[in-house]
Structures are given as C-alpha cells and as structure tokens.
C-alpha atoms as one frame of an Amber mdcrd trajectory, in Angstrom:
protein
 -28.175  45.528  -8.131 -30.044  48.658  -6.871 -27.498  49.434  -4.287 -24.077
  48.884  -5.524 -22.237  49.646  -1.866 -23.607  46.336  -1.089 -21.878  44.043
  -3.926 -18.723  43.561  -2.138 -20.362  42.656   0.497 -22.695  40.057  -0.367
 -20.290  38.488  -2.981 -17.588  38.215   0.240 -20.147  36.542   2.749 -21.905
  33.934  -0.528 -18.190  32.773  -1.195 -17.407  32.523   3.029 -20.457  30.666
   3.825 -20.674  28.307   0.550 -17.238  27.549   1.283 -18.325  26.608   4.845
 -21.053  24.487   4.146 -20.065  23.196   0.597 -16.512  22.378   0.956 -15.895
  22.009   4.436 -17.753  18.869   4.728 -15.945  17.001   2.221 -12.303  18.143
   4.030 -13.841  16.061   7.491 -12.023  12.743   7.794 -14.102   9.532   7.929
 -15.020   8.737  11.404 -18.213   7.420  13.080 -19.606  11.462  13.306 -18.841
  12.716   9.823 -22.268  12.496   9.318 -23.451  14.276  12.339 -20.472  16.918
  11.840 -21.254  17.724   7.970 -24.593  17.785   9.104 -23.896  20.365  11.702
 -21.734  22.602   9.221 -24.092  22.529   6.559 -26.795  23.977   8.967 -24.622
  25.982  10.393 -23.547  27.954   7.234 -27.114  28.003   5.451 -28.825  29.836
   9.013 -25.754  31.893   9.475 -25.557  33.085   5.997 -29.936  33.716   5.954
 -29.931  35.529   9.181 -27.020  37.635   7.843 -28.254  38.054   4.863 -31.904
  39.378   6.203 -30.280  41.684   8.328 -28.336  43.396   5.746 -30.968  43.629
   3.508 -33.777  44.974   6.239 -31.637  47.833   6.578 -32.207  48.910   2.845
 -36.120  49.251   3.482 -36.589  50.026   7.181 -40.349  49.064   8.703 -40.750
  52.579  10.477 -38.102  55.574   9.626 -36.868  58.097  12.710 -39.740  59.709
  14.934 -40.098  62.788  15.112 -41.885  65.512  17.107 -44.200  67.916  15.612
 -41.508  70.677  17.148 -38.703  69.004  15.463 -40.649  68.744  12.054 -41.480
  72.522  11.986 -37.674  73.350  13.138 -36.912  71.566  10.895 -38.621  73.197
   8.030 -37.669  76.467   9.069 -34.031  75.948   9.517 -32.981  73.268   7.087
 -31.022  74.700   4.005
C-alpha cells in the first residue's frame, strides 16, 4: 500500500462491513421479510462501506490544496526555516 497509516484502517472497516452484509443475513430467522431485511442489510453495508471508503481515500489526493494569499506566500518564503 502507498500509505501504510491507512492499513489498519481499511482492513478494520472490510472485516465490519463484510461481516454486516455477508453474515448478518444468514443469522435473520425465517419470517415473511427475511427477504426484504437481508435485502436491506446487504445494501446497507455495500453503500456504507463505498461512501466510507471514498471519503478516506479523497483525503490522500485532495482536488484543490490550502489557498493562499500572495502576502502569505512571500511571508512565507521569507520566514520559513
């Protein structure tokens, strides 16, 4: 992995969420929803885990990085060790 502060992470979330949507479902007793209420989990836990999942890794390549003045850049440059 390129970042390795984010293995722990991401290993900790895939096992959460696949347990969520891969053996919750077969744990629901038979009833006249199961199907409704596995489909619901299963949903559940593959958007949950995506959006989390995009929103960790967007912060590893931001769009746009802080902006700054033309002031602050020249401060900057004079001051910075």
């Amino acid at each position: 992995m390129a970042y390795g502060g984010l293995t722990v992470p991401i290993i900790v979330m895939s096992v959460f969420w696949g347990l969520v949507g891969g053996v919750l479902p077969w744990l629901i007793p038979k009833g006249p929803n199961r199907g409704v209420i596995n489909t619901m989990l299963v949903t559940c836990a593959v958007c949950c885990y995506l959006f989390w999942l995009i929103a960790i890794l967007a912060q590893l390549n931001p769009l746009f990085g802080p902006q700054l003045s033309n002031e602050t850049i020249w401060y900057l440059r004079a001051h910075w060790p």
